[in-house]
C-alpha positions as CSV (number, residue, x, y, z in Angstrom):
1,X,16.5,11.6,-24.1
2,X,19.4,9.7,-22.0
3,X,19.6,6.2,-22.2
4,X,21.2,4.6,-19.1
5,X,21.7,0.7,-17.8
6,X,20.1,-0.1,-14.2
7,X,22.4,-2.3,-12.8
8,X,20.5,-5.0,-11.2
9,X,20.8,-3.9,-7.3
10,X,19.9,-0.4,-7.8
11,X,16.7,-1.9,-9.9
12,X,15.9,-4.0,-6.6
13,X,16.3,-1.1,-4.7
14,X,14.2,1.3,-7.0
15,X,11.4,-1.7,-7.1
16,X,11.9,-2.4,-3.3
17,X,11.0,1.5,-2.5
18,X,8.3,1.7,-4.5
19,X,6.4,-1.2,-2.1
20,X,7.5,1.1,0.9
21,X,5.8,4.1,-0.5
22,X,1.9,3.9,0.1
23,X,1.0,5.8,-3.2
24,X,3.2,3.7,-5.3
25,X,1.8,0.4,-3.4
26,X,-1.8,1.2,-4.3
27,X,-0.8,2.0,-8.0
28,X,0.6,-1.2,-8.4
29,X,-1.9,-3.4,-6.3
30,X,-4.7,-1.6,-8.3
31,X,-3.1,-2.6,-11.5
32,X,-2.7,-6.3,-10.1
33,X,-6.7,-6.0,-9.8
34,X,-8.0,-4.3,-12.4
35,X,-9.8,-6.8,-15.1
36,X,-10.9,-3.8,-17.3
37,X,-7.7,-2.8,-18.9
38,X,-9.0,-0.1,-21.4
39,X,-10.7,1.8,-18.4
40,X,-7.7,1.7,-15.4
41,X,-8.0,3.6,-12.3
42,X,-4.8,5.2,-12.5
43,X,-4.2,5.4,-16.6
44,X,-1.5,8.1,-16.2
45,X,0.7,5.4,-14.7
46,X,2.8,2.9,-16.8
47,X,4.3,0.0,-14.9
48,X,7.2,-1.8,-17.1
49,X,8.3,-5.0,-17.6
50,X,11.3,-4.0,-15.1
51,X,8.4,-2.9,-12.4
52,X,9.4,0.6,-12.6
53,X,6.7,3.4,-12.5
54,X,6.3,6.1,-15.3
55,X,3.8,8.6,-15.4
56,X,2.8,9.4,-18.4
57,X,2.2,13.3,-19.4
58,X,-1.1,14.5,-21.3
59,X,1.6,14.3,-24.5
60,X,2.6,10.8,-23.9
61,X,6.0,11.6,-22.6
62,X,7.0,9.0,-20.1
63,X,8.8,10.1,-16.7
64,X,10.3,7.7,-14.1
65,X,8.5,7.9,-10.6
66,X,10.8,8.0,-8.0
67,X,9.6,6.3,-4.4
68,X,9.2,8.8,-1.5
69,X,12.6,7.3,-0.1
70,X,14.6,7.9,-2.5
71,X,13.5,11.5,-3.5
72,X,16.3,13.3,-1.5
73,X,19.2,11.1,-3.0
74,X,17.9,11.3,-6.3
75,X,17.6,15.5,-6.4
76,X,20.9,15.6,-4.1
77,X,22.6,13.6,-6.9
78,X,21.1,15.7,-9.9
79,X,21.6,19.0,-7.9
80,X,24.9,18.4,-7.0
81,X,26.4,16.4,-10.0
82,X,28.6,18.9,-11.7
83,X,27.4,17.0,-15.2
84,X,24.0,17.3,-14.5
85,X,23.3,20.7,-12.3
86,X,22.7,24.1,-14.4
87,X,24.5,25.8,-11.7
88,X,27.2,25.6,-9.5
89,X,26.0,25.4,-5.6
């Protein structure tokens, strides 16, 4: 597990995206909808009290959605982060 603090910019931005990406914007205006809450549409998704996205694994493991828009940066960053790539290049 890593434990990191969003500061509260880059959680705009990350919450901001997700309206810009059409899958993310009909998860969360589903949810907004939904009145049956032990039968959801999209039960593999888990919006938090921050409005991020996780999906959540058939083991319960919880993984942060990233918008469409921000894919690139977000594997450029953990490709190319010399702390965080298994690999050099």
């Amino acid at each position: 597990s890593l434990l990191t603090a969003w500061s509260n910019e880059e959680l705009e931005r990350w919450v901001n995206a997700y309206q810009e990406d059409p899958h993310f914007v009909n998860v969360i205006q589903t949810r907004k909808l939904e009145t049956d809450m032990n039968r959801p549409i999209h039960p593999q998704y888990f919006i938090a009290e921050d409005n991020l996205i996780y999906f959540e694994d058939v083991l319960g493991n919880l993984r942060l959605c990233v918008p469409r828009t921000l894919r690139a940066e977000i594997m450029n960053e953990v490709h190319n982060t010399i702390t965080e790539a298994a690999h050099a290049g």
